[in-house]
C-alpha positions as CSV (number, residue, x, y, z in Angstrom):
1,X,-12.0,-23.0,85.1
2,X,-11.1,-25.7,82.7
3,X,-7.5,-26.6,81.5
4,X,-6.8,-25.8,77.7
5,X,-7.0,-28.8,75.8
6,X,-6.4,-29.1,71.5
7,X,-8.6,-31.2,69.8
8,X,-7.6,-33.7,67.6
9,X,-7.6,-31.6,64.6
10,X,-5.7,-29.3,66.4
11,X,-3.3,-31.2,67.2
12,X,-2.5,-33.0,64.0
13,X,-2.2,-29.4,62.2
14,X,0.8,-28.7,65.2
15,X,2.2,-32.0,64.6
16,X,1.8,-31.8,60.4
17,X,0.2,-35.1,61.2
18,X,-3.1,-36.1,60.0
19,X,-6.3,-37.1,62.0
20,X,-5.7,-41.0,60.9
21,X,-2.4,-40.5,62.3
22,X,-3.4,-39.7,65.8
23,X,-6.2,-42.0,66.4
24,X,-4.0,-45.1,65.3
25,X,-1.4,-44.1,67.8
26,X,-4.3,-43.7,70.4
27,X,-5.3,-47.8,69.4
28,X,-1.6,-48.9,69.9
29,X,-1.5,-46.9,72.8
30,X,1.3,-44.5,71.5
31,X,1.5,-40.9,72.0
32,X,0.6,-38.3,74.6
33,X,-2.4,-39.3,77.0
34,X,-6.2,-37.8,76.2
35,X,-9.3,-37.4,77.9
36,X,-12.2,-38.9,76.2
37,X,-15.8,-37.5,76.8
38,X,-18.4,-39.7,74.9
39,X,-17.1,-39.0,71.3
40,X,-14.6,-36.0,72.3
41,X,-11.1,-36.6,72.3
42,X,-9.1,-33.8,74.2
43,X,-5.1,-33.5,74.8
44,X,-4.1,-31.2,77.6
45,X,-2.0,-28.9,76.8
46,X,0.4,-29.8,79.8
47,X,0.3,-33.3,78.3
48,X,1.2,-32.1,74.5
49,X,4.2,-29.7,76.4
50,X,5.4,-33.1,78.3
51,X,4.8,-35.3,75.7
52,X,7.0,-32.9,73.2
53,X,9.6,-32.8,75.6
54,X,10.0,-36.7,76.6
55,X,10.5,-36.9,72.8
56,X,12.7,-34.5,71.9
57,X,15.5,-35.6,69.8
58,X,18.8,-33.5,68.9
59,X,18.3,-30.2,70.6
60,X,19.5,-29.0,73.8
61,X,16.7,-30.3,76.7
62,X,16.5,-26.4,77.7
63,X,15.7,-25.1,74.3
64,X,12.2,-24.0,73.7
65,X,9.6,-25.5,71.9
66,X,7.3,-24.0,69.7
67,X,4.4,-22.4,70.7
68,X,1.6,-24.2,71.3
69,X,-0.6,-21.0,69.8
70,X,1.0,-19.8,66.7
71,X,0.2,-17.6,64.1
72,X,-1.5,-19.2,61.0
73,X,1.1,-20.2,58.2
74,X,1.4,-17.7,55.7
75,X,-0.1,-19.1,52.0
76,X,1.9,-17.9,49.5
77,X,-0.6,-17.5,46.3
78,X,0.4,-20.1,43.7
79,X,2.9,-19.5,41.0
80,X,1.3,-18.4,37.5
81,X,1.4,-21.8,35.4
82,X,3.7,-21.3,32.5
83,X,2.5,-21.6,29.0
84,X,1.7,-24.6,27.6
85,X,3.4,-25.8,24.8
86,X,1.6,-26.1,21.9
87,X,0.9,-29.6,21.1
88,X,1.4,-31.2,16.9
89,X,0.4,-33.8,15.3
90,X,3.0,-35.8,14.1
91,X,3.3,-34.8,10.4
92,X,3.1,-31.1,11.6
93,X,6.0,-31.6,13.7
94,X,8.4,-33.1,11.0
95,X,7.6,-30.1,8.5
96,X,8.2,-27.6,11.1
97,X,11.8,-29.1,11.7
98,X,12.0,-29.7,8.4
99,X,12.0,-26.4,7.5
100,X,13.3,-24.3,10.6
101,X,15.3,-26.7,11.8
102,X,13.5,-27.8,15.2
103,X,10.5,-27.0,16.9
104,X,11.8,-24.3,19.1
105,X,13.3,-22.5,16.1
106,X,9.8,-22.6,14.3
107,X,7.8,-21.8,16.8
108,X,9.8,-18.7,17.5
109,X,9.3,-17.5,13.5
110,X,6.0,-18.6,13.5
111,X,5.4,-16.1,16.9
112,X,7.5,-13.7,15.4
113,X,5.6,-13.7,12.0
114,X,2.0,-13.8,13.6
115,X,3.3,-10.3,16.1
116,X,4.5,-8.8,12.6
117,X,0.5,-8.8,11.6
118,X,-0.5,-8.1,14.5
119,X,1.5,-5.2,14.8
């Protein structure tokens, strides 16, 4: 039976690192060790677990670490954009605030008055 091992990819998504990250550490000889099988790279588990906890920083050295199989993050769908402004040309702009005032004041009679025929 063969150890678990996370693959580089695998490893970058637990460590919110990317790819890049974790092959220049393995050229400057930084991070936990790997087993390398013609174009492979593996990291034991028991070498992630040991390499997380020779690094831990400002936490008790009992307190546990995340687990090494967690759930998938949760996506939240993305916010509905809000409306674009409309966009004037120059000389449009200065008559509306000429005559409501500002931009935000004629746009709101000019929403209010196009709603009156369509209602």
């Amino acid at each position: 039976m063969t150890e678990p091992a996370f693959t580089e990819t695998e490893l970058a998504l637990r460590w919110n690192v990317s790819a890049a990250t974790l092959q220049r550490w393995r050229s400057d000889g930084v991070g936990p060790p790997y087993i390398k099988l013609s174009k492979a790279i593996r990291y034991p588990v028991d070498e992630i677990v040991a390499y997380e906890q020779a690094s831990r920083q400002g936490m008790p050295a009992d307190a546990a670490l995340p687990p090494l199989i967690a759930d998938p993050p949760v996506v939240e769908p993305p916010a509905p954009a809000a409306s674009e402004s409309k966009r004037y040309y120059l000389n449009e702009a200065f008559a509306l605030i000429a005559q409501y005032g500002s931009l935000a004041a004629a746009e709101a009679a000019l929403t209010e008055a196009h709603d009156e025929t369509q209602g």
